[in-house]
TORZATOR-631221 format. One line per field, with one value per residue (C-alpha): x, y, z. Coordinates in steps of 0.5 Angstrom, whole numbers, plus 500, padded with zeros to 3 digits. Layout:
// TORZATOR-631221
X X_...
Y Y_...
Z Z_...
This chain:
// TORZATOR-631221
X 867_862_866_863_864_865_863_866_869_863_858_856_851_857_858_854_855_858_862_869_874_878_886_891_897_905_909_910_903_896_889_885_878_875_870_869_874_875_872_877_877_881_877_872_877_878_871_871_877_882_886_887_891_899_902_899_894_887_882_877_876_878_886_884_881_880_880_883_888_886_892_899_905_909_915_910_913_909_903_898_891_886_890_886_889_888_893_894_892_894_886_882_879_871_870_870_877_883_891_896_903_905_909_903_899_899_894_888_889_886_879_878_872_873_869_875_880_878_879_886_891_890_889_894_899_898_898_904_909_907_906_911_917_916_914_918_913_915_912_910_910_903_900_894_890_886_880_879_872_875_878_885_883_880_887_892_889_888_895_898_895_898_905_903_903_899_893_889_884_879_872_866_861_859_857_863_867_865_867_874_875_872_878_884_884_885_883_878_877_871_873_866_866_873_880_884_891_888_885_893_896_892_892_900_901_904_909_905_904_910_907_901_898_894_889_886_891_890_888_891_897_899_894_898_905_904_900_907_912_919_922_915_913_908_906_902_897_892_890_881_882_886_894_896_898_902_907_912_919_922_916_919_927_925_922_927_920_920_915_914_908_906_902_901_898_905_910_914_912_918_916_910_913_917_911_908_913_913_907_906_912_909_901_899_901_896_891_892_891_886_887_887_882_879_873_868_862_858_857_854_854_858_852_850_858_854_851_857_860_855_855_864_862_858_862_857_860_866_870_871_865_867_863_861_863_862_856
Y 175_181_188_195_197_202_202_211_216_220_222_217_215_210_205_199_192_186_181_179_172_173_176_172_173_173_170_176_177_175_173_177_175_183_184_192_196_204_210_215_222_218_214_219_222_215_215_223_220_224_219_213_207_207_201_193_196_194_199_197_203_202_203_200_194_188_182_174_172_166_165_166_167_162_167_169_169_174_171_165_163_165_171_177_184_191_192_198_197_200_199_193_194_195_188_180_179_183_182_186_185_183_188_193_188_190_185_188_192_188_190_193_191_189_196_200_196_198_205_206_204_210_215_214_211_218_222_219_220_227_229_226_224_229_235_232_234_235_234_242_245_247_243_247_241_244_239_236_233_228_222_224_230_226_222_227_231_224_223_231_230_223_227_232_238_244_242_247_245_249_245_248_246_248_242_239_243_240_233_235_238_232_228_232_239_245_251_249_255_256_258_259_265_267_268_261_265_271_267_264_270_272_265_264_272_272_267_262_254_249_244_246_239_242_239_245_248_253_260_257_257_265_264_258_261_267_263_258_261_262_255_252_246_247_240_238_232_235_241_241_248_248_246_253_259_265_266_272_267_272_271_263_265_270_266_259_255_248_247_239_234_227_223_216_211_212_209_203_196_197_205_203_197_201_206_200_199_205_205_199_200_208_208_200_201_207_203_196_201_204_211_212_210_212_216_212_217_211_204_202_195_193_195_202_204_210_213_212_217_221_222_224_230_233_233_232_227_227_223_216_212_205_199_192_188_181_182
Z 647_649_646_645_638_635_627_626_629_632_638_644_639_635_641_640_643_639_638_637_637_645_643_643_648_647_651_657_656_660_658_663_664_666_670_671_665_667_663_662_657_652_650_648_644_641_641_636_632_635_639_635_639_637_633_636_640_640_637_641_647_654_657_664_667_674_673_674_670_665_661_662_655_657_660_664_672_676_676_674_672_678_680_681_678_676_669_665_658_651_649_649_656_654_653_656_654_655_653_658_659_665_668_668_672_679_684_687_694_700_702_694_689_682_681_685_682_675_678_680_673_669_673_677_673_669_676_680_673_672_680_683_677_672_677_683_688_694_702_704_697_695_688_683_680_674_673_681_681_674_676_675_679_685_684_685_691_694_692_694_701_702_701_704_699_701_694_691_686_681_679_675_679_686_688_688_693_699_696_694_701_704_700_702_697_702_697_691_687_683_676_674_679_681_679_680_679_684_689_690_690_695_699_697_699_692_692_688_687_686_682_676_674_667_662_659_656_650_655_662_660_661_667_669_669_673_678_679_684_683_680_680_674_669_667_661_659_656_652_652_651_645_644_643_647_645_651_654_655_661_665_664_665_671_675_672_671_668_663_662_659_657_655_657_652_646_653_652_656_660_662_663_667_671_674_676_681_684_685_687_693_694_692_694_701_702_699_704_711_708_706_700_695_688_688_685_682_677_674_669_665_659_654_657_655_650_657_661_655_655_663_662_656_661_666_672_675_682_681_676_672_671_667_669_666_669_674
């Protein structure tokens, strides 16, 4: 099968297509054939060297995909050859051929495309567990998003929306102000030219937000802590900016804040069988009326994964960059 490869850690550059046997599958697994595999900033950082996959998982970049299952382990009961499906992988996804098991395989939304199949599993794996169960969002409490012109951010204000959340989002370029509004984001703050924490105070007359999604990290943290409210939640998953922050703790006991975080690729089958189906009970019926849908910015066909990684480090885009595998 067609992969994309990697020979070291380095730029864009070190992606190059090759080819490899296709995996094999154990007896709760499926083989999928893949036609269109999401792009996510993992993969850049695996790509760099600093996110190597966990234990059994394949080395090849891509933790998400659409395709039709061709093979079933033999306990397999869900699904069968010919199915198509959107999974959720540990790696593997930038190639022909993909092993998941079946719990995080979830079937394709009526009317949706490979292309917006391949779009869903990561970011809203990521963003219905960190959102909803670990920042226990709540219908009328107010959500900040840092990043929401990325694939998650386009996620979690669609998602915040649909719960009926009050969102504010930050972006970095003005270009994608309108965009986010357009999908739900009630304030997007342009952090290049304001002060996100000031803008919530102002908006919020000092009562601040609920529930911070955050991958920045390093020098938000102090900012994100004063612009939570009382018993707001500050939720982690990644650290762009640095993984260390020097904090006052009264500022966290008076308020009685909740700091929480994660990371999603290093969870058991099981965890990670168990978000599917809430987000299969939650997020799937959003999907099959039509008012829910991913974002999607760009595609580009297997062989150009180095231009698809070039085009996530800048950050130009609004919303997710998915390659095509099968045309």
């Amino acid at each position: 099968m067609r992969v994309i490869d990697m020979s070291a850690p380095g730029g864009p550059d070190v992606l190059k297509l090759a080819e490899r046997s296709r995996p094999q599958i154990t007896s709760h697994e499926v083989l999928i054939e893949v036609a269109a595999a999401g792009v996510n900033r993992p993969d850049c950082a695996q790509r760099q060297g600093t996110y190597p996959p966990p234990p059994g998982a394949s080395d090849i970049l891509g933790l998400e995909v659409a395709g039709t299952i061709v093979a079933c382990g033999d306990q397999v009961s869900r699904w069968k050859p010919g199915d198509k499906v959107c999974a959720l992988v540990s790696g593997g996804g930038y190639a022909e051929y993909v092993s998941a098991p079946e719990g995080q395989c979830l079937p394709i939304p009526k009317s949706f495309d490979m292309i917006q199949a391949a779009a869903i599993p990561e970011t809203f794996f990521t963003v219905w567990t960190n959102v909803f169960e670990s920042g226990q969002l709540k219908n009328g409490e107010r959500i900040l998003i840092h990043g929401g012109s990325g694939g998650i951010g386009t996620t979690a204000v669609q998602l915040a929306r649909e719960f009926g959340a009050e969102v504010f989002t930050t972006v970095g370029k003005k270009e994608a102000i309108q965009a986010l509004q357009e999908i739900g984001a009630h304030h997007v703050i342009d952090y290049k030219n304001s002060d996100f924490v000031k803008v919530i105070k102002e908006v919020t007359q000092e009562k601040g937000v609920d529930v911070i999604l955050d991958m920045v990290g390093g020098d938000y943290f102090n900012r994100n802590i004063e612009a939570l409210g009382y018993l707001g939640r500050l939720v982690q998953i990644a650290t762009l900016h640095g993984t260390k922050a020097e904090v006052d703790l009264r500022k966290i006991m008076f308020k009685r804040l909740t700091i929480t975080g994660s990371t999603l690729r290093s969870r058991s089958v099981e965890e990670k069988t168990r978000i599917a189906q809430a987000l299969e009970k939650n997020v799937w019926p959003l999907f099959n009326t039509g008012k829910l849908k991913p974002i999607i910015f760009k595609t580009f066909p297997l062989e150009k994964a180095q231009d698809a990684h070039e085009l996530m480090e800048s950050s130009a885009h609004t919303g997710k960059i998915v390659l095509q595998v099968k045309s």
